[in-house]
N, C-alpha and C positions, 0 to 999 in steps of 0.2 A: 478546800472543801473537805467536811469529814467522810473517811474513807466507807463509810457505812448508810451513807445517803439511799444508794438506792437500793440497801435492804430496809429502811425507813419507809422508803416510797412505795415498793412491792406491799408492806405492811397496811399499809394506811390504802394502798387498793382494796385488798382481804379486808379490810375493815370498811370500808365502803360498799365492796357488794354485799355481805356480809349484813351488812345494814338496813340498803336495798333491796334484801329477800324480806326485810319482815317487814319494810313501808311499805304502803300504797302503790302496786306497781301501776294499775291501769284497772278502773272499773272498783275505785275504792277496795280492792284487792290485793292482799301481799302473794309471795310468792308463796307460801305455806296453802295458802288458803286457794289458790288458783293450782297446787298440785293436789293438794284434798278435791279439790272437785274433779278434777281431772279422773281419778280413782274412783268416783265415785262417792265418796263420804259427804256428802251434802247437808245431810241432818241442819245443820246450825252456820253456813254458809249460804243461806239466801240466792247473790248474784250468781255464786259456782253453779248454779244446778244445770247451766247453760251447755258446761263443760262435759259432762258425764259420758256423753257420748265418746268424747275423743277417747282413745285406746290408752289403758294400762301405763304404756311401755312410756307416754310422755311425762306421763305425772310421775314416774320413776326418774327419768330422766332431767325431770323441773329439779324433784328432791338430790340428786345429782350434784345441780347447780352448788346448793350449800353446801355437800361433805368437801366433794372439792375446794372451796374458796375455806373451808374449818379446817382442812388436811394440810392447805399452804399456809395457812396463817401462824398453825402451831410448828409446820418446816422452820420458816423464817424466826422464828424465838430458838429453837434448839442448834445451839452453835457449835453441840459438839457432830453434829452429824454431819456427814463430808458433803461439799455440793449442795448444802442446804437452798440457797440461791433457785439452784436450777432445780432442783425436785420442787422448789415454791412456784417458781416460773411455769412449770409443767402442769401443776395442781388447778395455775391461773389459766392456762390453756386449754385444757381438758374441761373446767368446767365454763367459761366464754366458748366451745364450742357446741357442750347441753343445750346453753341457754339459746345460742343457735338453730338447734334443732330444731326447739319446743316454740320457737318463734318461726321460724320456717312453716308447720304445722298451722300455725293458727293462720299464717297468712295464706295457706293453701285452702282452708275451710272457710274465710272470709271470702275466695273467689269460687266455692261448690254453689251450685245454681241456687238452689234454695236458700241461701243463707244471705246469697249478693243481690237476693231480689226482696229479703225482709232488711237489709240493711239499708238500701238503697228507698224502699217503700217508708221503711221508718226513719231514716236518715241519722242512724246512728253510726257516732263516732266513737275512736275509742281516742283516749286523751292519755298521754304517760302524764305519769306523776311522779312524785319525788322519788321515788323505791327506783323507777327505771332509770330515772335521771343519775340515782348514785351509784347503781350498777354500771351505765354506760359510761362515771368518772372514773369510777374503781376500775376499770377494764382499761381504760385509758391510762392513768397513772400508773399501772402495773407495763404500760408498754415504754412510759417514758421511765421507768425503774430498770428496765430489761436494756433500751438504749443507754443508759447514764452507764450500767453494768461492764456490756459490751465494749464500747468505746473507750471508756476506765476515765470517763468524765470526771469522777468522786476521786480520784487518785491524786 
């Protein structure tokens, strides 16, 4: 195996969540547009206006998501930088634990009283789509990048 595998695969994670923030995450919404509303910038976001209420610090937090997964991505190309690996692997963990947060959050206001009793009245669901689907591979294949590493599988 070439010894560069799962700096390939850490990549092609970055490159998937990466991806993932600007598809469809859930609600015909990318991840841009669900931390704009978050913040409030609603203007030309339609479904976000839902969001607004939620606090500041999540939709900082969402926009979070991508500096991180953009700060490992360009780690993983510069070879001359020592540890590049694990500064990329760090960038992949720190921002897979944002995206944590801001989901934690929403599933806490999905069970506030008023919200699980128009959910439940209206029987809406939320559905992931592609964007989360590639964020939850890119997150994945960054963990099988981090084992291949570890282990010195690629060796």
């Amino acid at each position: 195996m070439n010894k560069s595998l799962s700096m390939n695969i850490l990549r092609l994670s970055f490159l998937l969540v990466l991806v993932g923030f600007f598809a469809p995450i859930g609600c015909n919404l990318n991840g841009y547009q669900v931390a704009q509303g978050i913040l409030g910038n609603t203007r030309e976001l339609g479904n976000a206006t839902l969001l607004a209420p939620i606090e500041d610090f999540y939709g900082y937090v969402l926009f979070g998501v991508f500096l991180f997964a953009f700060m490992g991505l360009l780690f993983t190309f510069l070879a001359k930088i020592h540890n590049n690996f694990l500064l990329g692997l760090i960038c992949l963990a720190v921002s897979f634990v944002f995206l944590i947060i801001v989901v934690l959050k929403f599933i806490a206001i999905r069970e506030e009283a008023l919200t699980h009793f128009l959910v439940t009245l209206f029987r809406i669901k939320m559905r992931i789509l592609i964007g989360g689907y590639s964020m939850g591979f890119g997150y994945l294949a960054g963990v099988v990048g981090f084992v291949l590493k570890i282990f010195k599988i690629t060796e």
